[in-house]
C-alpha positions in Angstrom: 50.9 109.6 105.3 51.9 113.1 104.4 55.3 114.3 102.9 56.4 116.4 106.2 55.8 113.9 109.0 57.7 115.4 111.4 55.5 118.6 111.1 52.0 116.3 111.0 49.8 117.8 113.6 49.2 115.5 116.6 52.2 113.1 115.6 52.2 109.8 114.1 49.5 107.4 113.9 50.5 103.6 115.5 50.6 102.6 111.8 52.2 105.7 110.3 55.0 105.5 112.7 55.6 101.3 111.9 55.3 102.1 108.3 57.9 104.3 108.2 60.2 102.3 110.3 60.2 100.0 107.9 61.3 101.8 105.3 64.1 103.4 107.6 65.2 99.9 108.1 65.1 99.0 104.3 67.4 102.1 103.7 69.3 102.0 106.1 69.9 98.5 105.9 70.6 99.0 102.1 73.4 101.6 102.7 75.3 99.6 105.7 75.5 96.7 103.4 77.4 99.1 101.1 79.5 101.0 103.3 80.1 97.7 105.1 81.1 96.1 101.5 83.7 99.3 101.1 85.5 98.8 104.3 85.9 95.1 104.2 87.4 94.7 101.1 89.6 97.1 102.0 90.7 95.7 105.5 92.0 92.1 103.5 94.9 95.0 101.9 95.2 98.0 104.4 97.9 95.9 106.6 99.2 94.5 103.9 99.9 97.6 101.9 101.3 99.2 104.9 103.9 96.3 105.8 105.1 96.6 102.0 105.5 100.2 102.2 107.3 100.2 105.3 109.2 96.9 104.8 108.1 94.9 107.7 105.3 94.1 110.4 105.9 96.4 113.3 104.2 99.7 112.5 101.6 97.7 109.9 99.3 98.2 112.7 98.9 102.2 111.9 96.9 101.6 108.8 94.3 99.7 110.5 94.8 102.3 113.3 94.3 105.2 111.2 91.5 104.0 110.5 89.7 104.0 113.0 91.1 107.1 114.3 89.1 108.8 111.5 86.1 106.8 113.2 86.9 108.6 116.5 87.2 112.0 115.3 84.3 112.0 113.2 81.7 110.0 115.4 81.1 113.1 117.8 81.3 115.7 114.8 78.5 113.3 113.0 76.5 113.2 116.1 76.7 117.2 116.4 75.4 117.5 112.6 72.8 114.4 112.6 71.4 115.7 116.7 71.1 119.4 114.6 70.1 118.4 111.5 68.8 114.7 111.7 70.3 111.9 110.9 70.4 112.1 106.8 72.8 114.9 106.6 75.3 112.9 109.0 75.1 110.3 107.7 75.7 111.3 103.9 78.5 113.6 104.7 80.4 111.1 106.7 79.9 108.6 103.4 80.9 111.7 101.0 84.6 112.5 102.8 85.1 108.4 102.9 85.0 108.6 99.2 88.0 111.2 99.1 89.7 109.3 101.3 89.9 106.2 100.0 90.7 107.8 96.8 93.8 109.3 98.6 94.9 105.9 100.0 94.4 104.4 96.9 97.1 106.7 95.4 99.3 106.9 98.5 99.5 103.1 98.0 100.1 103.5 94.2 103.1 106.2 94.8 104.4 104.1 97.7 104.0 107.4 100.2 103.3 106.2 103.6 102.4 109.1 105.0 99.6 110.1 102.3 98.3 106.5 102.1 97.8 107.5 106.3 95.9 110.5 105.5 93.4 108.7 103.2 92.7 106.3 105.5 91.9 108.4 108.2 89.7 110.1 105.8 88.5 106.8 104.9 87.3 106.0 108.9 84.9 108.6 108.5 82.8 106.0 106.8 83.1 103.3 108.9 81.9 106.5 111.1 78.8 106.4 109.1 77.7 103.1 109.0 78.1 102.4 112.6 75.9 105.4 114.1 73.4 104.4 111.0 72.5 101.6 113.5 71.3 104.1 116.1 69.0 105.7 113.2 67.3 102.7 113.4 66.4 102.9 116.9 64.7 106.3 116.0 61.4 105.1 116.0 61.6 101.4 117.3 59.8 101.1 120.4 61.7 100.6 123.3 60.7 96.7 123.6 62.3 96.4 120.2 65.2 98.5 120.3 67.6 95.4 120.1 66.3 94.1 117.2 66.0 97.3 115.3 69.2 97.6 116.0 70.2 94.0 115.0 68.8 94.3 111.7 70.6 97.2 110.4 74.0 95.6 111.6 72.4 91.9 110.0 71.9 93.9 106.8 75.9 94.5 106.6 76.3 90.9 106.2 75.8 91.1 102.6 79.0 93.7 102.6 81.0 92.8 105.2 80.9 89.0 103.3 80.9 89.7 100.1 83.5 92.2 99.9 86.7 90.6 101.1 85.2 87.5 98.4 86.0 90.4 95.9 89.9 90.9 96.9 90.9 88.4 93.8 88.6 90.5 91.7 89.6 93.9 92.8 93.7 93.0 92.2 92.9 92.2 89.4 91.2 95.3 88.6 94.4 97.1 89.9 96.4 95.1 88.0 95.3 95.7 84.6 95.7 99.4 85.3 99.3 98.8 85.8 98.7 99.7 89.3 99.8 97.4 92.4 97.5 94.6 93.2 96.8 95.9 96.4 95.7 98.8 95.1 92.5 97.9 93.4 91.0 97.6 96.4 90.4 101.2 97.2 88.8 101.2 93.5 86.1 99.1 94.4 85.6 100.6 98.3 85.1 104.0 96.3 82.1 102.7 94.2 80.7 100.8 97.2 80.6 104.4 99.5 79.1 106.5 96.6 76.2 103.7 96.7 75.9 104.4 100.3 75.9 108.1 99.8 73.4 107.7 97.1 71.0 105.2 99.1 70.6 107.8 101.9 70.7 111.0 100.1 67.4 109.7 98.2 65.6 107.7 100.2 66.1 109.0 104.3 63.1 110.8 103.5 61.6 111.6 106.0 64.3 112.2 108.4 63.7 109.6 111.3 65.0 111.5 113.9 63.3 114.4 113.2 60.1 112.6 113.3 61.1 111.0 116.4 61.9 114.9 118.2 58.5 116.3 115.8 61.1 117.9 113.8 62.8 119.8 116.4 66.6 120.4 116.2 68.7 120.3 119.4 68.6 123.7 120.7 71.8 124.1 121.6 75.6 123.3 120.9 76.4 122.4 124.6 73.8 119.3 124.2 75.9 118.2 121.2 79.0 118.5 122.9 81.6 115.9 123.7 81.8 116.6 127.3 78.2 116.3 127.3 78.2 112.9 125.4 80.6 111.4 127.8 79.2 112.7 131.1 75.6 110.8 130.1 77.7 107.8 128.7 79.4 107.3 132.5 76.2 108.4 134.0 75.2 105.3 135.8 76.6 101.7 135.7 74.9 100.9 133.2 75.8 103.5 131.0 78.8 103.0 132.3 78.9 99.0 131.2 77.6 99.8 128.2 80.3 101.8 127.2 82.6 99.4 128.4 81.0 96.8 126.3 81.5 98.9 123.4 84.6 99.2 123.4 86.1 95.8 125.1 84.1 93.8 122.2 85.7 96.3 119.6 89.1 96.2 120.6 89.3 92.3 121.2 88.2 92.0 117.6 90.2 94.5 116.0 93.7 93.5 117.5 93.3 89.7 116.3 91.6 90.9 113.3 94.4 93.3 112.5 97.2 90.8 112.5 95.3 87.9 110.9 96.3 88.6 107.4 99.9 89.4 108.5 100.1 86.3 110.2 98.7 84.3 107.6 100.8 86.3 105.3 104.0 85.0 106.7 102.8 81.4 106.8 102.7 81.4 103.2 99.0 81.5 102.8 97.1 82.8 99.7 95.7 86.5 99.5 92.6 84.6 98.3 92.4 82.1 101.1 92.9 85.0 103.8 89.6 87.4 102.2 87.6 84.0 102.8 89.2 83.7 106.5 88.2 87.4 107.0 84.7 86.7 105.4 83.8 83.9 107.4 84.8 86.5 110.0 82.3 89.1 109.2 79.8 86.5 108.4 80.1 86.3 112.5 79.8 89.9 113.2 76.7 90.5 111.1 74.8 87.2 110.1 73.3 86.7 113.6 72.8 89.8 114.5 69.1 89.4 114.8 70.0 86.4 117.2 71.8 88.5 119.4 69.0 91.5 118.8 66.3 89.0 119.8 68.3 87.5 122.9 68.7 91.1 124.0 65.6 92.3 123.9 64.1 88.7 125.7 66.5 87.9 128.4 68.6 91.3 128.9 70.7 94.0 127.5 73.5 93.1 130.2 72.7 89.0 129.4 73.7 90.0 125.7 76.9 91.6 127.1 78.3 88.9 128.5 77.6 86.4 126.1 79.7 88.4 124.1 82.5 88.2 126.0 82.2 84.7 126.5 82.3 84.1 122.8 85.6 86.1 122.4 87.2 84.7 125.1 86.7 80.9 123.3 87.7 82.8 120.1 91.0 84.0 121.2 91.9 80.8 123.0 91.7 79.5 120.1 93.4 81.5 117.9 96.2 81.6 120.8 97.1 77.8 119.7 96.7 78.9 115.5 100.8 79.5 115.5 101.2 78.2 112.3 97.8 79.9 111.0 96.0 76.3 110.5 93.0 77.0 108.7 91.2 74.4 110.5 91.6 76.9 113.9 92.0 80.3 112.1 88.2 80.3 110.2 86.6 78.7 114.0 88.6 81.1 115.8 87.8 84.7 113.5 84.1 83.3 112.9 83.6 83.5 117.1 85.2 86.7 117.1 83.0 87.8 115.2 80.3 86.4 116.9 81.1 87.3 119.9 81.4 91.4 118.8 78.1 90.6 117.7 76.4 89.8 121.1 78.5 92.6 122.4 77.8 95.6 120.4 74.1 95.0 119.8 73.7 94.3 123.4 76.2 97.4 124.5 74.4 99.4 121.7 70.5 99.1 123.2 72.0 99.6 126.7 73.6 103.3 126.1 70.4 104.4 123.8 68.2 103.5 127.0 70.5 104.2 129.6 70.5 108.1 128.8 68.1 111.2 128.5 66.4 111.6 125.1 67.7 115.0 125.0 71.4 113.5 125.2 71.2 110.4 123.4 72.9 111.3 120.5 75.3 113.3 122.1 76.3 110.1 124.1 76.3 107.3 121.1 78.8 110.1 119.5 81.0 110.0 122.6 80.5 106.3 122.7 81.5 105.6 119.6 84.2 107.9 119.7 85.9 106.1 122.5 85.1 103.0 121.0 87.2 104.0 117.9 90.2 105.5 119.9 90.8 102.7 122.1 90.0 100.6 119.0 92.7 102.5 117.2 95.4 102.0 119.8 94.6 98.4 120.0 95.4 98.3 116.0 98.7 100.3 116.8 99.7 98.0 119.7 99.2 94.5 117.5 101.9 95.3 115.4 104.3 95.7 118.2 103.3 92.9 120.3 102.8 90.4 117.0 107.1 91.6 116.3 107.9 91.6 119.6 105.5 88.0 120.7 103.6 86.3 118.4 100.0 86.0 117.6 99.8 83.8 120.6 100.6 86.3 122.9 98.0 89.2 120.8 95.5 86.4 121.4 95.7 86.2 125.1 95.3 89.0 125.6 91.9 89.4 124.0 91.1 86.6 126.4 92.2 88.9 129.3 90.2 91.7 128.4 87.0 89.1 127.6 87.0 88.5 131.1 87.6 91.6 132.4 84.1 92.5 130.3 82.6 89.4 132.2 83.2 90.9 135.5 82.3 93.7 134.6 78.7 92.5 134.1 78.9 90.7 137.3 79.2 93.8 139.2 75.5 94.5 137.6 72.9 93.5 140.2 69.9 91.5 138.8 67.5 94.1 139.8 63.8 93.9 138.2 64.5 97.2 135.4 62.2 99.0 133.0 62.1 100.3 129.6 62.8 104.3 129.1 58.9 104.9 128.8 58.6 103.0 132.1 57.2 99.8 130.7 58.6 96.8 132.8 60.6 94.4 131.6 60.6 90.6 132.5 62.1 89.5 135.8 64.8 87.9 133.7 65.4 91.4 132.3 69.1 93.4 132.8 67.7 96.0 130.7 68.2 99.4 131.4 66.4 101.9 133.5 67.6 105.3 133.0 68.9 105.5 136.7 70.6 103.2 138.8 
């Protein structure tokens, strides 16, 4: 295989093309474990630093929000660089402002100023930027029967991370602690060392750059393909672009709302910071642990199949966790492990549908926009948690996420059963919802 593949004369070789897809997965899977470990061990705090700053529960919700606000505003931006560039440079520079910010949080925390712990963390989103369109880089050079499960083990690999990191909150107050610095704190300490991993992983390794092998090393030619506009536009091209942005962002704000206010709530039923990281764990042991499952049960029975599984996982998950008013362990670890579950099904399913339900010359363009939605509506659903777990309860933040579950359901409903092909025009099963690129 030579050193320059995107520039090889006649392309890639059967072989060439699966060797090196396996070792984009192996990267890429390396540095989504580590940007995953950085945000999750920072999640079990973010809320809970921001309720002790302000001095109660009702704006708490604007850490987690700003958060993924700086997901939003970056996922386009990243798009722009990786769709000119390839996806190494994106990637890396998304990882490389996540470490300034969540060294500004860290001290916004320490100096108790509410308004420069926000700014880090919306630095900080930028990474969660990162490791989310990393999954799209694994779709590069899958081929199009496998695109679920490329995709699946790249968000699988974040198990390791998204696990093991809130397992380290104990650790990482302690760290804090013996710095004279607040518990909390120590946190951002460890999330630092986890993103300059990433950063590292990528910078080295994305070699070569698999989008650019994918295009034979040619950039987008222009900045109108990158744009926003242009992103959105393909991403509501067609119902099922349309339904897979939907699915995006339904499955992400479901989980993030309940998510947001779990540690609060658990908080104020006198449970243990330790006890909460392992509630949170066994959460993101749902998001990412069967991710191949829902990868595999995309690509077999259906992108729009996956979808709605998805939502019918959430929906058990926040009736559930709509009857966990005193924050019962024995409903809150069932109840955040589905939710995570059921985000599984629903971005890995949601994910394959927009990369085949689009152009190739506006793909990246539109999982930019779609991400950037995703973290905006995301972002608000953060906000609104605070205010509806002062104003209502947890009970209340929980039905809702049932509400919108089903509104995702009908949603894929509305999608007839139609026999659909692959973007190369390979035909799927009859059983198939995947996408053709028109409806």
């Amino acid at each position: 295989m030579t050193q320059d593949l995107q520039s090889a004369p006649g392309g890639l070789s059967e072989a060439e093309r699966a060797s090196l897809q396996r070792k984009t997965l192996l990267v890429l899977s390396a540095a989504s474990a580590a940007g995953r470990a950085a945000m999750s061990i920072a999640f079990v705090v973010v809320t809970l630093l921001a309720q002790r700053l302000l001095g109660g529960p009702a704006w708490a919700g604007a850490a987690s929000a700003a958060i993924t606000v700086g997901t939003a505003l970056s996922s386009s931006w990243l798009s722009a660089r990786m769709a000119a560039s390839g996806r190494r440079p994106g990637l890396v520079l998304g990882y490389m402002a996540a470490i300034v910010g969540a060294v500004i949080a860290g001290f916004g925390g320490q100096i108790e100023f509410f308004v420069v712990y926000l700014v880090g963390l919306v630095l900080f989103g930028i990474g969660q930027g990162s490791t989310g369109l990393a999954r799209y880089a694994a779709a590069d050079l899958s081929p199009p029967a496998k695109t679920g499960r490329a995709i699946s083990y790249v968000v699988f690999a974040s198990t390791a991370g998204a696990v093991g990191g809130p397992m380290l909150s104990d650790v990482a107050s302690g760290v804090g602690t013996s710095f004279g610095w607040d518990e909390l704190v120590g946190a951002f300490i460890f999330a630092t060392g986890f993103f300059v991993l990433a950063a590292a992983v990528l910078f080295v390794f994305l070699r070569p750059d698999p989008l650019l092998v994918s295009t034979k090393g040619q950039p987008v030619p222009s900045k109108r393909a990158t744009s926003l506009a242009v992103g959105l536009r393909a991403a509501t091209s067609s119902r099922r672009a349309s339904l897979a942005l939907a699915g995006l962002v339904i499955s992400q704000a479901v989980m993030v709302m309940v998510m947001t206010m779990t540690p609060v709530h658990m908080d104020q039923h006198d449970k243990p910071i330790g006890l909460i990281g392992w509630v949170l764990s066994v959460h993101t042991a749902g998001m990412f642990a069967f991710a191949p499952l829902a990868g595999w049960f995309s690509d077999k029975y259906g992108r729009v199949q996956s979808i709605a599984v998805g939502g019918v996982v959430l929906a058990v998950a926040t009736v559930i966790t709509a009857f966990a008013s005193d924050a019962a362990s024995t409903l809150m670890f069932p109840g955040l492990y589905l939710l995570g579950l059921g985000w599984s099904f629903g971005e890995v399913g949601s994910s394959a549908l927009l990369t085949e339900s689009v152009s190739d010359g506006e793909r990246v363009a539109a999982q930019g926009a779609g991400d950037l939605v995703k973290a905006f509506v995301s972002g608000a659903a953060a906000l609104a948690s605070g205010f509806v777990f002062t104003a209502s309860g947890f009970g209340v933040l929980s039905w809702l996420g049932v509400l919108c579950s089903v509104g995702l359901l009908v949603g894929c409903g509305s999608i007839g059963r139609g026999r659909a092909s692959y973007r190369d025009g390979t035909s799927m099963t009859a059983k198939s919802d995947a996408t053709t690129t028109s409806e």
